[in-house]
N, C-alpha and C positions, 0 to 999 in steps of 0.2 A: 714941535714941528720938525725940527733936528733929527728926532730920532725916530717919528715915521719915516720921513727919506730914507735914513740909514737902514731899518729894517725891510723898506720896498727894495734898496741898493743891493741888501744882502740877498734875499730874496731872489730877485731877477740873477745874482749871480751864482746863488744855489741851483736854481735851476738848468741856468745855460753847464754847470758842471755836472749836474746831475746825466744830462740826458748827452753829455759828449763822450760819457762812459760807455752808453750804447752799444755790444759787441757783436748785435747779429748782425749786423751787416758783414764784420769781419769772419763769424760765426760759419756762415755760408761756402765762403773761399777755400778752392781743394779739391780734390780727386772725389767722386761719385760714381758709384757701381749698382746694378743693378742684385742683389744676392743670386748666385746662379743656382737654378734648378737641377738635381741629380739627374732627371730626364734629357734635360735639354743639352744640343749638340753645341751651341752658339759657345763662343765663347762670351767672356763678361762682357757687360756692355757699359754704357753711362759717360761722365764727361768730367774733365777738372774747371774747375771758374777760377781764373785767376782775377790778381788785384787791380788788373788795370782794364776791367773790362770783358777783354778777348776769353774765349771757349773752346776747349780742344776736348773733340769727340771719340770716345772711346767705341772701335767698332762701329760706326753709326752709321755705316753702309751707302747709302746716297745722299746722307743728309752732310752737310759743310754746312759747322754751324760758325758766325761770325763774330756774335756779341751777344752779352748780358747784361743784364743790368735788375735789380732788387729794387721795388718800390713799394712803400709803406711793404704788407706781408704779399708782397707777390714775385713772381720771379720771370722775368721776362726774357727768352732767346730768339736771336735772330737768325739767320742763316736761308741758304738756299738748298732744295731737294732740285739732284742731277741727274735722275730717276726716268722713267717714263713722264708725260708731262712737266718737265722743270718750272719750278717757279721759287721763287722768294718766299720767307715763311716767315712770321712773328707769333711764336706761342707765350701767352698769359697765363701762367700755375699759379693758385693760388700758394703758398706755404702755410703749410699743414701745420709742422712741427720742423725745427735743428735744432738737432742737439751734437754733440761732439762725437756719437756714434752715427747718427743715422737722419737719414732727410726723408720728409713725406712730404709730395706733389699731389696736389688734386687741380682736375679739369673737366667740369662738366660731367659731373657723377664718378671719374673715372680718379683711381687713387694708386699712383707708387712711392714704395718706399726704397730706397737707394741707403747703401751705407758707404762710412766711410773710410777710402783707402790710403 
């Protein structure tokens, strides 16, 4: 009986070590650009996500983004467009892929890939 417990004890606390290793979430954190096109006039565009939350938009023209947040593989931004009709926004991306080069966002068929700066 002893030593069921003790291997459930070990167990549960393999696990809770296992998964506190975890580093996408830290993974995500950091400058995003979109790769700029030879044709195109724009300068780069994209955003950094810092660790505590908050979103600073790279070029983002009337978009003020507010906040993020990463749930299970998705990646959520908040912000308001100050544009023609202003209103508040909440986008859902899935996450595609991060890796330490490069980030892919999908949403509703529509797919980019951001690298990183």
């Amino acid at each position: 009986m002893k030593k069921q417990l003790r291997m459930i004890a070990f167990c549960c606390f393999a696990g809770l070590l296992f998964t506190s290793c975890d580093n996408s979430g830290k993974k995500i954190i950091g400058t995003w650009v979109e790769p700029k096109v030879e044709s195109s006039f724009a300068d780069e565009q994209g955003f950094t996500l810092l660790e505590d939350g908050e979103i600073l938009g790279i070029n983002s023209g009337n978009y003020n983004y507010q906040n993020w947040e990463k749930s299970g593989g998705k990646l959520i931004i908040k912000g308001a467009y100050t544009g023609t009709n202003p209103h508040e926004f909440c986008d859902t991306m899935n996450i595609k892929e991060v890796t330490d080069e490069h980030l892919i966002l999908e949403q509703g068929g529509y797919e980019v890939t951001y690298i990183r700066k």
